[in-house]
N, C-alpha and C positions, 0 to 999 in steps of 0.2 A: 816674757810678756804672754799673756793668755792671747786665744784664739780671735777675741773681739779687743785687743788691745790698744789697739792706738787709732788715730783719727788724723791720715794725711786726708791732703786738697787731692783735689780730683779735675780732669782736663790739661791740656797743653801745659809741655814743663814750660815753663818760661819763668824767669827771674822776677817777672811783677806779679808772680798769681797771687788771686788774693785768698784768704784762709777759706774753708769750705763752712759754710753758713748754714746751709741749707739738708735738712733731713734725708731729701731725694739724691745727693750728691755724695753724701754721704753710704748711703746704703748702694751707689754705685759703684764707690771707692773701695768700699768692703770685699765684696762680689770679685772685683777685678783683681785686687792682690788676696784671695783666698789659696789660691793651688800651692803658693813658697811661704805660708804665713806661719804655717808648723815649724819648719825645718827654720826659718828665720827667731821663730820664738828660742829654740834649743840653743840657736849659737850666740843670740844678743846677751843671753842671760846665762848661760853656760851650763845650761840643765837646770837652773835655781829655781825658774818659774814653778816647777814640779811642785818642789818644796813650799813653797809663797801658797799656791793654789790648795793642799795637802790642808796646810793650816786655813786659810777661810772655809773652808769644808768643816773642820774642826768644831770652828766658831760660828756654825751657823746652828748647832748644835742637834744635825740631822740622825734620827736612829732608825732602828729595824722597825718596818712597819710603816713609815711615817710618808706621807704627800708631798713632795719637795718640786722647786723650779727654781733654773739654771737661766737665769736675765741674761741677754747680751750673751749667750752661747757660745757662738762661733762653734769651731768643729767641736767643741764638746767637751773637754778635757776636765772640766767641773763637775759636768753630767753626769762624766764615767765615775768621778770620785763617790760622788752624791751617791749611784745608783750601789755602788759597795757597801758604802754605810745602812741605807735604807733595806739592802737583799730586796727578794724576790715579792717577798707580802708588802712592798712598797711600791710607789709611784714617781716617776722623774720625767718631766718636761724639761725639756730644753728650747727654748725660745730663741728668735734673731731673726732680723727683717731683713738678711743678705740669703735668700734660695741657695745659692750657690757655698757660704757655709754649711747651711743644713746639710747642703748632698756631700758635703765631705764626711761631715757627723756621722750621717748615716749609714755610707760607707765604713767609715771605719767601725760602729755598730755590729755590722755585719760581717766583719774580719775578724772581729775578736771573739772568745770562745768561753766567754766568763754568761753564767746563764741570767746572770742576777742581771745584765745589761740588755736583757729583754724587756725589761722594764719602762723601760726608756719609749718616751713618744718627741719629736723634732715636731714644733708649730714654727710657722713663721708668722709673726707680729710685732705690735708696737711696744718698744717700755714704756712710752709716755699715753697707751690707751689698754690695757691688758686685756682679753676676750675673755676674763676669770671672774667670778663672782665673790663676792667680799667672804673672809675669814676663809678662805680654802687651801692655805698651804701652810704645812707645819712648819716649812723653812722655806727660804730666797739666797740662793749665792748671786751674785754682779762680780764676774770677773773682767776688769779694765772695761766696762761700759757706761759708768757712770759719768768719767771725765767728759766720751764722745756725744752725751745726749744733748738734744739741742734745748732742755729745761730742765736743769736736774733737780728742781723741787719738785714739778711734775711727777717725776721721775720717783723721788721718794715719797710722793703720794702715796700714789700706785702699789709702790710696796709695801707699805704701810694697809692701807685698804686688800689687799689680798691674803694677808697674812693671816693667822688664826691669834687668835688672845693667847698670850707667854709664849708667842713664839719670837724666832729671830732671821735678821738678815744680816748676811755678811757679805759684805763690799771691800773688793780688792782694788786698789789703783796704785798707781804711781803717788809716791807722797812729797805735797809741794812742799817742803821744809824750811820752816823761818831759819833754819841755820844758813848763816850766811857758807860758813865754809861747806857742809853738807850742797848747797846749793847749785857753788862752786863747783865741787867734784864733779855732780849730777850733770851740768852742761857741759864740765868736759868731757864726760863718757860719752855723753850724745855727739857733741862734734865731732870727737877723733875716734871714737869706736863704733857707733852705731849706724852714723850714716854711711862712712866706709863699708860697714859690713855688707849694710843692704844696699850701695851701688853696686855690688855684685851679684844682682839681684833686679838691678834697673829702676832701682825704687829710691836712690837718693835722695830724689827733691820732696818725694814722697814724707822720708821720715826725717827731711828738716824739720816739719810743720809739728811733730812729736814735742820739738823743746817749746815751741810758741803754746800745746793745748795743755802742757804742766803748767807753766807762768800763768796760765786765764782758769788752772783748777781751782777746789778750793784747799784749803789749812787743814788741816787735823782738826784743830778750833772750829772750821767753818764747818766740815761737814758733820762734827757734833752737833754744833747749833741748827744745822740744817735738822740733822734725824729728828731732835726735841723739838722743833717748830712746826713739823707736820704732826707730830701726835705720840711719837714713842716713847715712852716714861724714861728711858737709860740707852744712852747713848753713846760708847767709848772708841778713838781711834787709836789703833795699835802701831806704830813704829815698826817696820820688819827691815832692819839693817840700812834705817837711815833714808832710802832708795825707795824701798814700798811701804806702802798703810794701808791697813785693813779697818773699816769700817763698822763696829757691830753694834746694831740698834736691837732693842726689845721692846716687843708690844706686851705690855703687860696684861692681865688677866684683871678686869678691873671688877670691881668687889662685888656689883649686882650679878654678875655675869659670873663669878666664881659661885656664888651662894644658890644661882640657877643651876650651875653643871651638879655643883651638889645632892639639891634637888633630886634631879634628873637620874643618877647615879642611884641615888637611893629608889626611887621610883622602880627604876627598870629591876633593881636588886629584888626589889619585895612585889613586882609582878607577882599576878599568879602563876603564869606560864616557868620563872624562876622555882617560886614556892614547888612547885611539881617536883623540878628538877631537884631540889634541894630532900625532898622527902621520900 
């Protein structure tokens, strides 16, 4: 599971809590299990997440040079990917409204000796209100934060609205799968593997509430029709062994706006300031 991965309740274990509803409970819940949430990602998933994260990195289709943000951050693990792809003549935010992720991020930031992860700036904000101005990122990864927002239309607004024309986002999550037997499996890993794992951990009751926020996600289906109903021309969920889906929407480049960059291109090309250069 990524660093913002799952969405237990938060307050008193007790056997009637009720599911966590509320955005502020949430980002308190985050905060509080951030210090074991790494080491817990490694062993639920047996190093896979790497892999899972590796590929929406992929599929966000981020290159050298290019403006990128990392939704739902958590300590970072996307970021770090991103900021590889993009190198050093690029740009990586990493967003999340838990402080206490960020100061993990940022930490490890500073531990590590790779220079391209200079790059990198930590905000802490909202996904459902972004401090970014429309069309400003070549790409969006959402590593498992999609499921825990408390609007995820909102949510793929936003994305949508910050994004640049042909560019893309890719959303990683848990995939709630019509296969019944697939489904099956899935809640038995959670019963007898996962919550085990993490009452060693003290987090048991915590990541019950994990199989109740898959069953209230959406389909593959749904969050296609999701991506196309906020605004994206192409919209496909990817299957990753059954267990995860990836998300990838495209804003397309829509035709006045391609024949303006045009334009523009040409324009700048046949400056005089060019012509100089050219002669």
């Amino acid at each position: 599971m990524a660093a913002s991965g799952y969405l237990p309740p938060v307050g008193p274990l007790t056997a009637n809590r009720r599911p966590v509803r509320c955005a502020a409970e949430r980002q308190a819940l985050f905060s509080r299990i951030a210090p074991v949430y790494d080491n817990l990602n490694d062993l639920l998933s047996l190093g896979h997440h790497r892999i899972w994260k590796r590929m929406a990195v992929s599929w966000s289709g981020a290159k050298e040079g290019d403006n990128v943000l990392d939704l739902c951050c958590g300590s970072g693990d996307l970021a770090f990917l991103l900021s590889e792809e993009v190198g050093p003549n690029g740009g990586v935010i990493g967003l999340d409204f838990s402080k206490e992720q960020l100061s993990l991020a940022s930490s490890r930031q500073h531990l590590c000796s790779k220079a391209c992860y200079n790059n990198i700036k930590w905000v802490e904000g909202n996904a459902l209100d972004l401090p970014f101005s429309d069309c400003h990122f070549d790409a969006v990864t959402m590593g498992y934060g999609l499921r825990n927002v408390i609007d995820k239309r909102k949510a793929m607004e936003e994305i949508y609205r910050i994004l640049k024309p042909g560019s893309k986002a890719s959303v990683l999550d848990f995939n709630k799968s019509t296969n019944t037997l697939l489904a099956s499996i899935e809640e038995w890993m959670l019963d007898n593997i996962v919550v085990p794992v993490a009452s060693g951990y003290g987090l048991a009751e915590e990541y019950k509430y994990l199989k109740t926020s898959i069953q209230e996600f959406l389909t593959g289906k749904e969050l296609e029709e999701l991506g196309m109903e906020v605004g994206f021309t192409n919209a496909k969920h990817y299957e990753i062994g059954g267990l995860m889906g990836n998300l990838v929407s495209t804003r397309q480049m829509r035709f006045l706006i391609f024949i303006c960059f045009l334009v523009w291109q040409f324009l700048r090309i046949m400056s005089p300031g060019s012509m100089k250069l050219a002669l």
